[in-house]
mmCIF file of the N, C-alpha and C atoms, coordinates in Angstrom:
data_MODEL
# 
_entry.id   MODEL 
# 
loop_
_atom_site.group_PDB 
_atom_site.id 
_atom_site.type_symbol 
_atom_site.label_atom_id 
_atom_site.label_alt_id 
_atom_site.label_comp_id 
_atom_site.label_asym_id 
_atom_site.label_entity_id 
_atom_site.label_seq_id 
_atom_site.pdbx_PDB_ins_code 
_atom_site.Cartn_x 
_atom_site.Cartn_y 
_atom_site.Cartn_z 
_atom_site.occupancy 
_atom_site.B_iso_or_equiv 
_atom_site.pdbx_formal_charge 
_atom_site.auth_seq_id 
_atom_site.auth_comp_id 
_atom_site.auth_asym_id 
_atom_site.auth_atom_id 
_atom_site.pdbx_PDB_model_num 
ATOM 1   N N  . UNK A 1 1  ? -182.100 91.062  5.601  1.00 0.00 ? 1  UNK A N  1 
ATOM 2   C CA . UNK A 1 1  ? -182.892 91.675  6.643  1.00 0.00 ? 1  UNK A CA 1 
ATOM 3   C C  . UNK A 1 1  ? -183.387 93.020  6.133  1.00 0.00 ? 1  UNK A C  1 
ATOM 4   N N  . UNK A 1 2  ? -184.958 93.400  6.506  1.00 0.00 ? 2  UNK A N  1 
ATOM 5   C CA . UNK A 1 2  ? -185.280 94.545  6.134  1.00 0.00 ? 2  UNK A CA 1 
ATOM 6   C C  . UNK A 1 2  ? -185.518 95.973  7.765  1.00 0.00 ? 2  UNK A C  1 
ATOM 7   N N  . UNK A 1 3  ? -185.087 97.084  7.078  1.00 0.00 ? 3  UNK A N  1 
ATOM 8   C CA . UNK A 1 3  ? -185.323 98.048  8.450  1.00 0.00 ? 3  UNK A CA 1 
ATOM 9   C C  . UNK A 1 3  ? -186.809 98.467  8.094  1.00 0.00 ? 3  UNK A C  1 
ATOM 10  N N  . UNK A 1 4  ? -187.010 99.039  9.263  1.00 0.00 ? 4  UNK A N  1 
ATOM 11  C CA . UNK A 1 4  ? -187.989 100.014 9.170  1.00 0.00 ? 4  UNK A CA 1 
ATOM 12  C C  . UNK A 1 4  ? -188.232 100.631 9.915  1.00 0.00 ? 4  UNK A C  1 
ATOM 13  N N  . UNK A 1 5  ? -188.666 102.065 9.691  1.00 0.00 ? 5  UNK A N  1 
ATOM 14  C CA . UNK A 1 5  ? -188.455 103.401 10.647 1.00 0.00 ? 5  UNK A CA 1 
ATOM 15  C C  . UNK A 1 5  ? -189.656 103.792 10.795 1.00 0.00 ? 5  UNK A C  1 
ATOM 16  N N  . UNK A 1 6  ? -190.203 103.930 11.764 1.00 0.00 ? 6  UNK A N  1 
ATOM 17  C CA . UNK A 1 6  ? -191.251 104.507 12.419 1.00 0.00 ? 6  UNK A CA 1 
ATOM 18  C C  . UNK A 1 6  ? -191.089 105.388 13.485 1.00 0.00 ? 6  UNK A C  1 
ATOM 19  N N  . UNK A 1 7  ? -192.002 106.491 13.183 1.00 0.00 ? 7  UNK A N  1 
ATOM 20  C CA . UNK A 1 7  ? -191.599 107.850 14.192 1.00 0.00 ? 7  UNK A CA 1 
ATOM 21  C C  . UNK A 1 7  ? -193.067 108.170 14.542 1.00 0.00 ? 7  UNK A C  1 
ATOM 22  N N  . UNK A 1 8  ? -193.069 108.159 15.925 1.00 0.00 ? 8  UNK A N  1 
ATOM 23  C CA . UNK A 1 8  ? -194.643 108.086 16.302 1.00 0.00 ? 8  UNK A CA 1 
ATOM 24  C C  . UNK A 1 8  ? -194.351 109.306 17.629 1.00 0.00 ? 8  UNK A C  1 
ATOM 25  N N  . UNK A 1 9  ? -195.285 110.277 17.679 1.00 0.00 ? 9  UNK A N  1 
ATOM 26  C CA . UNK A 1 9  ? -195.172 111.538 18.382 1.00 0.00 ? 9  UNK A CA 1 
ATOM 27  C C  . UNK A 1 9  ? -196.289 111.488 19.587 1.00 0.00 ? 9  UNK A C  1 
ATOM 28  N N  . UNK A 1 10 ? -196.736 110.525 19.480 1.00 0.00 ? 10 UNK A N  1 
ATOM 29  C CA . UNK A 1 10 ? -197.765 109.911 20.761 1.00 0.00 ? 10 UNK A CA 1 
ATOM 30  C C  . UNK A 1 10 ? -197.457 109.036 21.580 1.00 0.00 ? 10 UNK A C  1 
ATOM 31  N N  . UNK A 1 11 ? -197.184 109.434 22.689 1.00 0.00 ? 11 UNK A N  1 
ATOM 32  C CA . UNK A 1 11 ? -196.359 108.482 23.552 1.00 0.00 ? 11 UNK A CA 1 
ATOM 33  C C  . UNK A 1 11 ? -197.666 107.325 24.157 1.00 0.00 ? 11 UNK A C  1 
ATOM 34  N N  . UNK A 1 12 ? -198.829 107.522 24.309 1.00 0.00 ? 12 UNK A N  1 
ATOM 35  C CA . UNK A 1 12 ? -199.702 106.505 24.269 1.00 0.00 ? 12 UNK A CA 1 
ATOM 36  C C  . UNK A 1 12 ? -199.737 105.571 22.942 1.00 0.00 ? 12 UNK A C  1 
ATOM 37  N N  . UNK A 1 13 ? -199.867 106.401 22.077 1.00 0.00 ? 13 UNK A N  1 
ATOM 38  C CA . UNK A 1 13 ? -199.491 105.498 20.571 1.00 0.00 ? 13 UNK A CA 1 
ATOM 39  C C  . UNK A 1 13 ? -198.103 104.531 20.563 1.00 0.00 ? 13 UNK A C  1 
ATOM 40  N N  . UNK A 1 14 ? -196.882 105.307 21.099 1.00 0.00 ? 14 UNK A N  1 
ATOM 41  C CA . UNK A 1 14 ? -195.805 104.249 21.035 1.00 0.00 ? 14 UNK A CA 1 
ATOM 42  C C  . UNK A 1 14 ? -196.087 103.133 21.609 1.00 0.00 ? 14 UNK A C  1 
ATOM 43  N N  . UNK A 1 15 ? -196.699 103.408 23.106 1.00 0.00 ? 15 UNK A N  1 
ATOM 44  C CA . UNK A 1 15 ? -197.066 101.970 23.933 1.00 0.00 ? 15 UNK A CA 1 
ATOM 45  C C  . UNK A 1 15 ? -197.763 101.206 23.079 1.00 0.00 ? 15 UNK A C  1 
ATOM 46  N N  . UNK A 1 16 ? -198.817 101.341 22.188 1.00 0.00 ? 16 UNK A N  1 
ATOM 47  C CA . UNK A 1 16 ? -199.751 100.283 21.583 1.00 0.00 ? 16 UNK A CA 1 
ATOM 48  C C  . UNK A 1 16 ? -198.860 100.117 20.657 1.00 0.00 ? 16 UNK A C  1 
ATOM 49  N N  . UNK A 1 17 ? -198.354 100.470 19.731 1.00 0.00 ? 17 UNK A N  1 
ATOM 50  C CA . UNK A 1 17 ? -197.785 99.523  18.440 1.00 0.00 ? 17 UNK A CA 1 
ATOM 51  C C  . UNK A 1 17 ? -196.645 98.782  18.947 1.00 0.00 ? 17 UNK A C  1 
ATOM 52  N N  . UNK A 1 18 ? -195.927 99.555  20.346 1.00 0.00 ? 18 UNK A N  1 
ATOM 53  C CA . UNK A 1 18 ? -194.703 98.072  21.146 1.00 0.00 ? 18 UNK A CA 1 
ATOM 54  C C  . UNK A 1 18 ? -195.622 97.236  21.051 1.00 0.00 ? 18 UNK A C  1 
ATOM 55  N N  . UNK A 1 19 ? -196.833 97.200  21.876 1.00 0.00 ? 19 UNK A N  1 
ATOM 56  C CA . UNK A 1 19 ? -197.096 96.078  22.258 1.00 0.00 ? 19 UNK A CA 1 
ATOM 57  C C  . UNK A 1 19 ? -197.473 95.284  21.412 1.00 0.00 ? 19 UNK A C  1 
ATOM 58  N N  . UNK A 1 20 ? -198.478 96.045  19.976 1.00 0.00 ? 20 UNK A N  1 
ATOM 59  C CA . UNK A 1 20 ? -198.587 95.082  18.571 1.00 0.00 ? 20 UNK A CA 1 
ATOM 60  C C  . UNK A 1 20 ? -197.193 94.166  18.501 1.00 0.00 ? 20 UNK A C  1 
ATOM 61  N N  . UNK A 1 21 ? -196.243 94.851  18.100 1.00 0.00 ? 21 UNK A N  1 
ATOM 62  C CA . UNK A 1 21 ? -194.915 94.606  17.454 1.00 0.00 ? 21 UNK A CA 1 
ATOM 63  C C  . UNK A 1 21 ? -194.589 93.192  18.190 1.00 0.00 ? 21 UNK A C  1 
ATOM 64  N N  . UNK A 1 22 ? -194.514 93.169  19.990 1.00 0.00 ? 22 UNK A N  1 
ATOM 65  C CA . UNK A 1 22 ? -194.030 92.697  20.704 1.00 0.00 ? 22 UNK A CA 1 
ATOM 66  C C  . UNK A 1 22 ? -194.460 91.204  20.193 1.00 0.00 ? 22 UNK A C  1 
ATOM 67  N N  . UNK A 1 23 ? -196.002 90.909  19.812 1.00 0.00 ? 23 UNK A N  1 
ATOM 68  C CA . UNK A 1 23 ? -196.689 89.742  19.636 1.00 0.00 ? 23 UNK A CA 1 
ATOM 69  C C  . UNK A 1 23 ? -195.747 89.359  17.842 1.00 0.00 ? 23 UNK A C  1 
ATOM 70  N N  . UNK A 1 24 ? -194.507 89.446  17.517 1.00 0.00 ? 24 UNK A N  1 
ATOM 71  C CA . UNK A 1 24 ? -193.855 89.081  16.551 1.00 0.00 ? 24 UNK A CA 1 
ATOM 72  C C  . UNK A 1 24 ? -192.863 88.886  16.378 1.00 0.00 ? 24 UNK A C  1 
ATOM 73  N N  . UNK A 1 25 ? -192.112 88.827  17.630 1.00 0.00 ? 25 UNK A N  1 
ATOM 74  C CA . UNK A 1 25 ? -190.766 88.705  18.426 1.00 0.00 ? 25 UNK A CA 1 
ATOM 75  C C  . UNK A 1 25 ? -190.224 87.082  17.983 1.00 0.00 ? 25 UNK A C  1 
ATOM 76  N N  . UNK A 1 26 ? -191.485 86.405  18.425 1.00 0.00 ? 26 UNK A N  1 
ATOM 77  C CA . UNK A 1 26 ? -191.460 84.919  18.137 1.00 0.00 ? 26 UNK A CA 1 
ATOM 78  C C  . UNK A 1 26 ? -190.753 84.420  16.609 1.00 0.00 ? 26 UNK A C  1 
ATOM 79  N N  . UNK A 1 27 ? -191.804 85.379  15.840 1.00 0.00 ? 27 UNK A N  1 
ATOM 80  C CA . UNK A 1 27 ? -191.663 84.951  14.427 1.00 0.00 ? 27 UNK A CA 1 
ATOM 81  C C  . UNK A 1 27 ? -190.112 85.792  13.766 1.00 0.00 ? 27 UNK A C  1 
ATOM 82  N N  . UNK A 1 28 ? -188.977 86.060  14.408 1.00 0.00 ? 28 UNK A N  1 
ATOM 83  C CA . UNK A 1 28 ? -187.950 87.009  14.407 1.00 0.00 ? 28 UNK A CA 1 
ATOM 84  C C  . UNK A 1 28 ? -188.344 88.302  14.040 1.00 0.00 ? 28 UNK A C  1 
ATOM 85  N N  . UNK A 1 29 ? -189.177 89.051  14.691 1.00 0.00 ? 29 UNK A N  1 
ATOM 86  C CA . UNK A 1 29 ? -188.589 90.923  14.602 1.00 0.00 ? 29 UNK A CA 1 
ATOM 87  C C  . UNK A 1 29 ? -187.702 91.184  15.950 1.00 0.00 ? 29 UNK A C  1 
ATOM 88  N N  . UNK A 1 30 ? -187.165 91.602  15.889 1.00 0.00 ? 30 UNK A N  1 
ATOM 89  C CA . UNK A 1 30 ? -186.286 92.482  16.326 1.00 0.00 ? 30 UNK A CA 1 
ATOM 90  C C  . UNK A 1 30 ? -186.484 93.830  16.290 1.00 0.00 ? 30 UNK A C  1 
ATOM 91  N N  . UNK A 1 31 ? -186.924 94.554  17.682 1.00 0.00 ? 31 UNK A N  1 
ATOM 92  C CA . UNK A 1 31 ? -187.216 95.911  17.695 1.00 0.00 ? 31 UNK A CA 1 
ATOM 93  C C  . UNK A 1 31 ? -186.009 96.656  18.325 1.00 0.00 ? 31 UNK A C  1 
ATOM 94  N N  . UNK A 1 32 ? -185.707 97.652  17.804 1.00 0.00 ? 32 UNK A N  1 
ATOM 95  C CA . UNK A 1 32 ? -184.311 98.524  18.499 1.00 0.00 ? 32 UNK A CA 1 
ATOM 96  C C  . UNK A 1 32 ? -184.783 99.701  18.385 1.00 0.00 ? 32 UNK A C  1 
ATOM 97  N N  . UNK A 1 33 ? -184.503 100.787 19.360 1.00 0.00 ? 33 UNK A N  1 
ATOM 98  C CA . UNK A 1 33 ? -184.851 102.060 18.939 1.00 0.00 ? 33 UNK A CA 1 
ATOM 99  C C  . UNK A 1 33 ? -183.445 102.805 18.733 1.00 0.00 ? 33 UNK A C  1 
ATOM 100 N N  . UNK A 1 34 ? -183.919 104.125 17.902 1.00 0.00 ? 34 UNK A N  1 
ATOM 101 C CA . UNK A 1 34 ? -183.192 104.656 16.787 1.00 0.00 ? 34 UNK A CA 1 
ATOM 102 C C  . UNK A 1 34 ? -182.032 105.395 17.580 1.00 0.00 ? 34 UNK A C  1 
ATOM 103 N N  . UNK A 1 35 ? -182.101 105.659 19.228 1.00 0.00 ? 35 UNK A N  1 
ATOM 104 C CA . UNK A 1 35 ? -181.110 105.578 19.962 1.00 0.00 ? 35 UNK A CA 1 
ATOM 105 C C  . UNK A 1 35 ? -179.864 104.937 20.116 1.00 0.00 ? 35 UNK A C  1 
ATOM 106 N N  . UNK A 1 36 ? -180.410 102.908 20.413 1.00 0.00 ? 36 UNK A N  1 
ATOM 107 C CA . UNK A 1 36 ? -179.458 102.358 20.404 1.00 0.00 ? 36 UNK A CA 1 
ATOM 108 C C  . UNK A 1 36 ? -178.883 102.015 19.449 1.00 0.00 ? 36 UNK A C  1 
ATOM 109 N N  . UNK A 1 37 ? -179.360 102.488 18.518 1.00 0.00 ? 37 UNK A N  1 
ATOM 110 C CA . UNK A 1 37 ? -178.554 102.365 17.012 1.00 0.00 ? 37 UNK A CA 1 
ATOM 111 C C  . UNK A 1 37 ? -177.397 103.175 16.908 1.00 0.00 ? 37 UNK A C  1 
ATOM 112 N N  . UNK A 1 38 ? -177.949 104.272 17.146 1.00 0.00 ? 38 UNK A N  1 
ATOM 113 C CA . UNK A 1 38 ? -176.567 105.451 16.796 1.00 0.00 ? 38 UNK A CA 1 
ATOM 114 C C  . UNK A 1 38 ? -175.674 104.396 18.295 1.00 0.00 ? 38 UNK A C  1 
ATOM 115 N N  . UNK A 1 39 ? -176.495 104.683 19.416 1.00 0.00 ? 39 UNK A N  1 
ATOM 116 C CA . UNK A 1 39 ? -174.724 103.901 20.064 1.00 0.00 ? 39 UNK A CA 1 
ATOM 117 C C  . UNK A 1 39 ? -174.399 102.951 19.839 1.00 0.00 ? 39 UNK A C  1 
ATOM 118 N N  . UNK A 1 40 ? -174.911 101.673 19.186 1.00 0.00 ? 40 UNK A N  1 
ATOM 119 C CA . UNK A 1 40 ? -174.323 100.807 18.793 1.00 0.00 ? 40 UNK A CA 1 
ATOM 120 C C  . UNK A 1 40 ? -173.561 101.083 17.599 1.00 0.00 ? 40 UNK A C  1 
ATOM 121 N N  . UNK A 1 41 ? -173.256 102.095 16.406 1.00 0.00 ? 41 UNK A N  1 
ATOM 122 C CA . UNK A 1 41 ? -173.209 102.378 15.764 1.00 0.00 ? 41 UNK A CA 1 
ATOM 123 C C  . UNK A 1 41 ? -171.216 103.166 16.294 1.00 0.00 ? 41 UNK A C  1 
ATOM 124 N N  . UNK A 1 42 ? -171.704 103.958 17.401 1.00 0.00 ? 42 UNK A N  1 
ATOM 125 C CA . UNK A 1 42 ? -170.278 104.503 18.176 1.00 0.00 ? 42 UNK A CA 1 
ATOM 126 C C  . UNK A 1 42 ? -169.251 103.422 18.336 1.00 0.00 ? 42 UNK A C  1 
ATOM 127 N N  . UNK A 1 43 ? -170.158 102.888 19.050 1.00 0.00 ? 43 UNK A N  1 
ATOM 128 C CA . UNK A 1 43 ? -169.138 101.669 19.878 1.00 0.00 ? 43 UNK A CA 1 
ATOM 129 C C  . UNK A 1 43 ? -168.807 100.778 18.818 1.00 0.00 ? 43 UNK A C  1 
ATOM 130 N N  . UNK A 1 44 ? -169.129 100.673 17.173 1.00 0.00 ? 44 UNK A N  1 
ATOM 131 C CA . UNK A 1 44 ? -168.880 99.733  16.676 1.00 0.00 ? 44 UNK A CA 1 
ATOM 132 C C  . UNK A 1 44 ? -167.625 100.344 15.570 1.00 0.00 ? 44 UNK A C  1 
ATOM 133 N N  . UNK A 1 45 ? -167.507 101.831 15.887 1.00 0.00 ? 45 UNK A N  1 
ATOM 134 C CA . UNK A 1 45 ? -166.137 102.693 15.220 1.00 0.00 ? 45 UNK A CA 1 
ATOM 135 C C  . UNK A 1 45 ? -165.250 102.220 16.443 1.00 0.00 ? 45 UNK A C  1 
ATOM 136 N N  . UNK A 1 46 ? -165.360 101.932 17.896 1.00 0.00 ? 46 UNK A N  1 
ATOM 137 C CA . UNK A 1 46 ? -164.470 102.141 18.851 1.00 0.00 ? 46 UNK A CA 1 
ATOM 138 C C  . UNK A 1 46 ? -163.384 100.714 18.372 1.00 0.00 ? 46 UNK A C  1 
ATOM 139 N N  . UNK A 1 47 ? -164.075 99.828  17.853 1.00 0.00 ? 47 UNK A N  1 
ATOM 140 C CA . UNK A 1 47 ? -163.584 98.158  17.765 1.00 0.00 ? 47 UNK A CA 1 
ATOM 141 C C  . UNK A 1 47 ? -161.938 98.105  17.033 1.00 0.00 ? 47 UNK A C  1 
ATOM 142 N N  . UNK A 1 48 ? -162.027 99.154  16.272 1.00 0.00 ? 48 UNK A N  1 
ATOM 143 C CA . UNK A 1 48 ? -160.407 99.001  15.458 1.00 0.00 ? 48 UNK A CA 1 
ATOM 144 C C  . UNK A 1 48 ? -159.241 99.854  16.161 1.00 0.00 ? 48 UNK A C  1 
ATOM 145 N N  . UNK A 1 49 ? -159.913 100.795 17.255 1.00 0.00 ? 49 UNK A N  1 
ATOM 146 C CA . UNK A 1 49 ? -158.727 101.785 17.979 1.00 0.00 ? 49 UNK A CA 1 
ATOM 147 C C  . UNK A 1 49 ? -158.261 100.982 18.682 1.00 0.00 ? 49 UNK A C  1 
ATOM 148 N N  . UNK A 1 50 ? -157.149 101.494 18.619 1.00 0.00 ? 50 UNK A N  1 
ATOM 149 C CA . UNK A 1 50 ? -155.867 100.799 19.510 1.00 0.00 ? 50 UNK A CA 1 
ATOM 150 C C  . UNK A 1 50 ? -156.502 101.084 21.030 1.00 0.00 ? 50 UNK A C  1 
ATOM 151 N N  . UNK A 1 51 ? -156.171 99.741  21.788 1.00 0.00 ? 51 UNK A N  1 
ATOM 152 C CA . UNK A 1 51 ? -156.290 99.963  23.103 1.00 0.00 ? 51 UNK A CA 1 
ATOM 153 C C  . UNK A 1 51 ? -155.288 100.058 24.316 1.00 0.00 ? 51 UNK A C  1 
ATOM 154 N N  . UNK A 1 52 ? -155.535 99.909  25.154 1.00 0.00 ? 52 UNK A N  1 
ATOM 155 C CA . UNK A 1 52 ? -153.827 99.892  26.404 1.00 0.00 ? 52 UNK A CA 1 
ATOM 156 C C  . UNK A 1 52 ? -155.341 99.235  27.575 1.00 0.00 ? 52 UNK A C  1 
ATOM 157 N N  . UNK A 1 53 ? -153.693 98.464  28.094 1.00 0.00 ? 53 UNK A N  1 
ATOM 158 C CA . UNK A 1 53 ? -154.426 98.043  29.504 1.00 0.00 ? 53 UNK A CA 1 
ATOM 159 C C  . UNK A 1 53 ? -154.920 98.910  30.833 1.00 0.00 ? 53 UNK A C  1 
ATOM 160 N N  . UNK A 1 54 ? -155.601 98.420  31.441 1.00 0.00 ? 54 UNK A N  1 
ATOM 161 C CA . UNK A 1 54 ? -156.472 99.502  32.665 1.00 0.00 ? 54 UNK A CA 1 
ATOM 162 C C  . UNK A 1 54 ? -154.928 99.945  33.686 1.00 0.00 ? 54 UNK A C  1 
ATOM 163 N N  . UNK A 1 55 ? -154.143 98.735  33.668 1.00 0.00 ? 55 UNK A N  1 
ATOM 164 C CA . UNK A 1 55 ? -152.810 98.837  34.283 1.00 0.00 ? 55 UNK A CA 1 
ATOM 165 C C  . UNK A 1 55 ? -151.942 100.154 33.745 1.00 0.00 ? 55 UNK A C  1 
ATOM 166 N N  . UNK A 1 56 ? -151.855 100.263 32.777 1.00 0.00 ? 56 UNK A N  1 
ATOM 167 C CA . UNK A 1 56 ? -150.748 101.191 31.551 1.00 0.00 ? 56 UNK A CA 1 
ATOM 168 C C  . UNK A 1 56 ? -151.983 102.372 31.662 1.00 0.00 ? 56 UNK A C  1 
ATOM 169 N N  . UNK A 1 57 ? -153.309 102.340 31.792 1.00 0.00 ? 57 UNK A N  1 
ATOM 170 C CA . UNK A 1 57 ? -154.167 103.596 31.488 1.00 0.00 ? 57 UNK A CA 1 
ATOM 171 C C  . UNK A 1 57 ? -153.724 104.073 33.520 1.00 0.00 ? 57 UNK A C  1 
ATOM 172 N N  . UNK A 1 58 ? -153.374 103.677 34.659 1.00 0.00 ? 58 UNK A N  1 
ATOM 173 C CA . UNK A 1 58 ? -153.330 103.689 35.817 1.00 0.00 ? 58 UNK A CA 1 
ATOM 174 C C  . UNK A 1 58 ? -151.886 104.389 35.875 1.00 0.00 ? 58 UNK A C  1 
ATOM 175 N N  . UNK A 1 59 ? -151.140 103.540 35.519 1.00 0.00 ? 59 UNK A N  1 
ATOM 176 C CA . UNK A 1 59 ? -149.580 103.971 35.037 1.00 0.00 ? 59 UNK A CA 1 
ATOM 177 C C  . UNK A 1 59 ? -149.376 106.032 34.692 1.00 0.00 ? 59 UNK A C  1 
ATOM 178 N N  . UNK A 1 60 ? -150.238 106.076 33.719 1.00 0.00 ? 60 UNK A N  1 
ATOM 179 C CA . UNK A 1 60 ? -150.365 107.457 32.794 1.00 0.00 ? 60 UNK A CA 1 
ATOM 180 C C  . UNK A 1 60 ? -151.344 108.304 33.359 1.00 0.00 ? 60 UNK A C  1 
ATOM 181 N N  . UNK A 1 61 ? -151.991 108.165 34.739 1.00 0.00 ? 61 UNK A N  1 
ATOM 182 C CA . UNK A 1 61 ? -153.203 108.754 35.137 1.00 0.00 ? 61 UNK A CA 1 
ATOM 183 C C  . UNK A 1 61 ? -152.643 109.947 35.025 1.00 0.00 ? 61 UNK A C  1 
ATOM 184 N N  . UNK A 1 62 ? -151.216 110.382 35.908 1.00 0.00 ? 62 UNK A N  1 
ATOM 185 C CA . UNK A 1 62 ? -151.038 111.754 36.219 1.00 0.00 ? 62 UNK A CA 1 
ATOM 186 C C  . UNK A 1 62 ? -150.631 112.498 34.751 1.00 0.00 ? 62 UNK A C  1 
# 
C-alpha cells in the first residue's frame, strides 16, 4: 500500500479534491485524514496495556 499526504489550505479546495478522490473509493482508495491517524495511531499503543474490568475500575473509584 502506498500513502500520500496532501495539505491543502483552501477549505473550498479541500471540498473539490474529496469529491475528485471520492469517485475512486470503488477502485480501493481509502481516504483518512491526518487526524484520525494520529488517533488511530494512540489507541493502537493502548492494545498491549494491561486492562481491569469496569467492575474492579468501580471497586477502586474512591
Amino acid at each position: 500500500m502506498q500513502s500520500l499526504t496532501i495539505n491543502i489550505k483552501n477549505e473550498a479546495l479541500v471540498e473539490k479534491v474529496i469529491w475528485l478522490l471520492d469517485h475512486f473509493k470503488n477502485d480501493g482508495l481509502e481516504i483518512i485524514s491526518k487526524e484520525d491517524i494520529e488517533d488511530l495511531k494512540l489507541l493502537s499503543a493502548t492494545r498491549n496495556e494491561e486492562s481491569i474490568s469496569f467492575e474492579e475500575y468501580l471497586k477502586n473509584d474512591n
